[in-house]
C-alpha positions in Angstrom: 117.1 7.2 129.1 119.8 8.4 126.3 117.2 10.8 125.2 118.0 12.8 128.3 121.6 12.8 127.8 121.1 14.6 124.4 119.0 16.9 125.7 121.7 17.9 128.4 124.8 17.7 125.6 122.5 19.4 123.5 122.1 22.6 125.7 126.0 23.3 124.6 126.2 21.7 121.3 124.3 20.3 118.8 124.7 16.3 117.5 123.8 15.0 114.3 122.1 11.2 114.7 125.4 9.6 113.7 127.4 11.6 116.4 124.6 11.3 119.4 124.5 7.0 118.5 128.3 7.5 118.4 128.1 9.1 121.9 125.4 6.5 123.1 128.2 3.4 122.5 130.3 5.0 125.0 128.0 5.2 127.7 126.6 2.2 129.9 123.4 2.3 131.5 123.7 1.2 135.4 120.7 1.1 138.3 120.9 1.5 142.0 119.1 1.0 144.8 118.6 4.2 147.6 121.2 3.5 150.5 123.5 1.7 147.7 127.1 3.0 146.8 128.1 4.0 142.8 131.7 4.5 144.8 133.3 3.5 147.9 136.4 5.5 149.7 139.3 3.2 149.3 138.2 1.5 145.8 138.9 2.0 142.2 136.7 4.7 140.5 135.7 3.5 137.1 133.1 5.8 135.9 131.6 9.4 135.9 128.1 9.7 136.8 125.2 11.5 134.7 121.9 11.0 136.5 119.1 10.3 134.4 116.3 10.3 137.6 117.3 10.0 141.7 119.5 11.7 143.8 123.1 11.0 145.1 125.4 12.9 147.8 129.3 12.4 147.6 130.5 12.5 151.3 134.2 12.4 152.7 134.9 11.2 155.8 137.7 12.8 158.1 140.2 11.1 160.4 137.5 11.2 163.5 135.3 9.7 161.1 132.8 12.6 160.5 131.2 12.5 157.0 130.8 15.7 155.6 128.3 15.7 152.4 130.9 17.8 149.8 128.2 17.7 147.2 124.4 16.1 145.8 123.7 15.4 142.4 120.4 15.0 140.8 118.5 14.9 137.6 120.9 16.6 135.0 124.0 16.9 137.0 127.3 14.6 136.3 129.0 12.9 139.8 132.0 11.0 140.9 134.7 11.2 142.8 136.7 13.3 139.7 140.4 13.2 141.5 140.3 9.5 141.8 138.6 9.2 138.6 141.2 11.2 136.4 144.3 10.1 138.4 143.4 6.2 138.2 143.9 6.4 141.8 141.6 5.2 144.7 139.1 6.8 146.1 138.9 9.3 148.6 135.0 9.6 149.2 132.1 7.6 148.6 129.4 8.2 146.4 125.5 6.9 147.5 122.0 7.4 146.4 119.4 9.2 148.6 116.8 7.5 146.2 116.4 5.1 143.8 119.2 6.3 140.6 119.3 5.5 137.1 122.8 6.8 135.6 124.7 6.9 132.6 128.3 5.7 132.9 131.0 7.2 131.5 134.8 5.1 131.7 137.7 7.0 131.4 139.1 5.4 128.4 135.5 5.9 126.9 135.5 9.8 127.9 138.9 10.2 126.0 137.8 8.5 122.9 135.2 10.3 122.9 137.0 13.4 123.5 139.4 12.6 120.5 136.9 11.2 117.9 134.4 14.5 118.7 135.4 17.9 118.9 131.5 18.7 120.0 131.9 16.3 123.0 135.8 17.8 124.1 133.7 21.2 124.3 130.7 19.7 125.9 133.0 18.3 128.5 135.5 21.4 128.9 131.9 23.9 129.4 130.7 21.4 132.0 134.1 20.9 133.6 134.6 25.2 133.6 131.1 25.4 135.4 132.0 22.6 138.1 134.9 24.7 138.6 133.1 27.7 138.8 130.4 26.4 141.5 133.0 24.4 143.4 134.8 28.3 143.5 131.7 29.8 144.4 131.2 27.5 147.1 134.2 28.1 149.0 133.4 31.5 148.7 130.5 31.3 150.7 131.6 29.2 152.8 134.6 32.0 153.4 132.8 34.8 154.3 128.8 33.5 154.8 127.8 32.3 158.3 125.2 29.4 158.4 122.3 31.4 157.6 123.5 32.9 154.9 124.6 29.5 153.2 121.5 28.2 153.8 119.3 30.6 152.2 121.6 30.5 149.0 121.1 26.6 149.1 117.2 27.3 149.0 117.8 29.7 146.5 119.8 28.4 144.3 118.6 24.4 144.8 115.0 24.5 145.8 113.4 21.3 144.7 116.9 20.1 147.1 115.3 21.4 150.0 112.2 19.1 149.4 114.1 15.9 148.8 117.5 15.8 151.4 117.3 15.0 155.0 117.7 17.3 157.1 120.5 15.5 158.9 122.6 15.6 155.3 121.8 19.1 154.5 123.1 20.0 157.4 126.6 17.7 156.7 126.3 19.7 153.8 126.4 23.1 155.0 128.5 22.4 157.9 126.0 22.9 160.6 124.4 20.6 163.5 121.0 19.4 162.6 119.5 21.4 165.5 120.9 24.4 164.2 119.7 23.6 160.9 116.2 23.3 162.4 116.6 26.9 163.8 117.4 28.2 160.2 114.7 26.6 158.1 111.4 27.6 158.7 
């Protein structure tokens, strides 16, 4: 399981065997079941998500109480509710698998030693914190000045394996469509 978090850190910076078993004390490893919640609107976020195998979306739910599916996560990809997370505050969505997950956890007090002890890992975490941003931007871009068809193609293109794996019900939470006219875009 840690082999595929060195792998990941690995595609920014390299780690000696002292500084990836260093790394590995930090982390705990934590199962859950599809349908089960890493994070729950309203509760304390302890940790930051990197998925080892399975698939989880991170919905928010309005006043009306419609769930809109702000993001998925799978093999490779870090998750949590990050506001909530940094701030020590409670959350504001919910975090749940689609399938069966296996994560490494991250606490905040254990990503800011690591962060001070490791110059690697404060660079490692900056690159992957620039490219959330970046995607996040990118996002909101198409959702700007894309209509539903548009969005959806650039989710099959730029997520394919996605496609295969998410209801059709959430990919259509997550591109802000009804499921019938998600049913009229796919093919």
């Amino acid at each position: 399981m840690y082999q595929a978090l060195r792998e990941h850190i690995e595609k920014i910076t390299p780690l000696s065997e002292d500084e990836f078993a260093f790394v590995c004390t930090h982390f705990s490893i934590k199962k859950f079941k599809k349908h089960q919640f890493l994070v729950q609107e309203g509760e304390e976020v302890k940790y930051s998500y990197f998925v080892v195998s399975g698939l989880l979306k991170l919905v928010h739910t309005d006043d009306t109480g419609k769930q809109r599916v702000v993001s998925f996560a799978m093999e490779d990809w870090w998750e949590s509710d990050y506001y909530a997370y940094f701030t020590q505050t409670k959350a504001t969505m919910s975090l749940e698998c689609i399938e069966d997950t296996e994560t490494l956890c991250l606490l905040l007090e254990d990503y800011k030693k690591l962060c001070d002890s490791l110059p690697k890992m404060q660079r490692f975490f900056l690159e992957k914190a620039n490219f959330g941003f970046i995607g996040s931007q990118r996002r909101i871009i198409s959702w700007l000045t894309s209509n539903s068809k548009e969005r959806y193609e650039q989710l099959i293109k730029q997520y394919p394996s996605l496609i295969q794996r998410v209801p059709k019900s959430l990919l259509a939470a997550y591109l802000g469509v009804s499921r019938e006219t998600l049913s009229r875009l796919s093919p």
